[in-house]
C-alpha positions in Angstrom: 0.0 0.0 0.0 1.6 3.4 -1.2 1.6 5.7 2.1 2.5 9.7 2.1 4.8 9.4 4.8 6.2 13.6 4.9 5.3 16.7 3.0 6.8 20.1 3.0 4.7 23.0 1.2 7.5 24.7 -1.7 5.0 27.6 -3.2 2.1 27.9 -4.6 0.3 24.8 -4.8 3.2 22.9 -5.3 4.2 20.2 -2.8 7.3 17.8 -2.1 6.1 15.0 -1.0 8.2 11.4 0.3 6.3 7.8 -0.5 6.5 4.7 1.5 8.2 3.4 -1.5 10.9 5.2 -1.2 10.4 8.0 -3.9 9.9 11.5 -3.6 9.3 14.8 -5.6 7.4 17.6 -6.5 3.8 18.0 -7.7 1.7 20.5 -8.6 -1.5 20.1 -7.5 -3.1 23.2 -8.9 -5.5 21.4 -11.8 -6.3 18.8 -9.0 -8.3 21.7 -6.8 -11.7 20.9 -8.4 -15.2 20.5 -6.9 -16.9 21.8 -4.2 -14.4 20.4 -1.1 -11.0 21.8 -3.0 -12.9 25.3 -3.6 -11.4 27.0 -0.7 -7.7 25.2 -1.2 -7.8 27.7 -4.2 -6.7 30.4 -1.9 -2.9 29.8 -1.3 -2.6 30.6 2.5 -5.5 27.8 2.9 -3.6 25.1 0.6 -0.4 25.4 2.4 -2.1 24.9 5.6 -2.7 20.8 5.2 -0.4 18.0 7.0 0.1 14.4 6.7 -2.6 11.9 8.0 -1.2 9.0 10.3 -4.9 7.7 10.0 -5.4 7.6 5.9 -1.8 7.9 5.5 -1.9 11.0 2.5 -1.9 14.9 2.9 -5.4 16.5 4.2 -6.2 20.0 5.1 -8.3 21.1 7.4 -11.9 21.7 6.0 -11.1 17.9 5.3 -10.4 17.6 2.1 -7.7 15.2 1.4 -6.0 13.5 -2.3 -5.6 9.5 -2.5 -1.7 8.7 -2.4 -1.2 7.1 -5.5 -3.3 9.9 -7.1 -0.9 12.5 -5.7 1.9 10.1 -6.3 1.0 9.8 -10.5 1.0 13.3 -11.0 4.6 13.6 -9.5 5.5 10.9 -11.9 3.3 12.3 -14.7 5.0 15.9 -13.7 8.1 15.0 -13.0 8.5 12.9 -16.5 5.8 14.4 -19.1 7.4 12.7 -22.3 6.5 8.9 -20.7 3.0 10.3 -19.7 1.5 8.7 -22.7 3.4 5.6 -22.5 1.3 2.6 -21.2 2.5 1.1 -17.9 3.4 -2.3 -17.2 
């Protein structure tokens, strides 16, 4: 099971992130802040306020909104490699 296991806030809506796997990076999480719970993340000095969840083991903020891991953990991948997003997986 992919974990979040630490998160620092870098600017903007961008977040490093470290996985229980062993991999970490940046993602952007801007285009992710859709629908009624991610409304209010849109202001900046609300995204940054979130932490990491010993419960459901991801990032959540406090009007308790939160992102699956390996959701978060694809678009640092996608991000962090855009030429192999199109590429199937194995």
């Amino acid at each position: 099971m992919l974990e979040v296991i630490g998160a620092e806030y870098v600017d903007g809506y961008r977040i490093h992130l470290r996985f229980s796997n062993g991999e970490e990076g940046v993602v952007d999480l801007a285009e992710a802040l859709w629908g009624p719970v991610f409304e209010s993340l849109k202001d900046a000095a609300k995204f940054k306020r979130f932490e990491v969840s010993g419960v459901f083991h991801t990032i959540i903020w406090e009007n308790g909104a939160d992102l699956a891991p390996e959701y978060i953990y694809e678009k640092m991948v996608e991000q962090a490699h855009p030429a192999d997003a199109d590429k199937p997986r194995r």
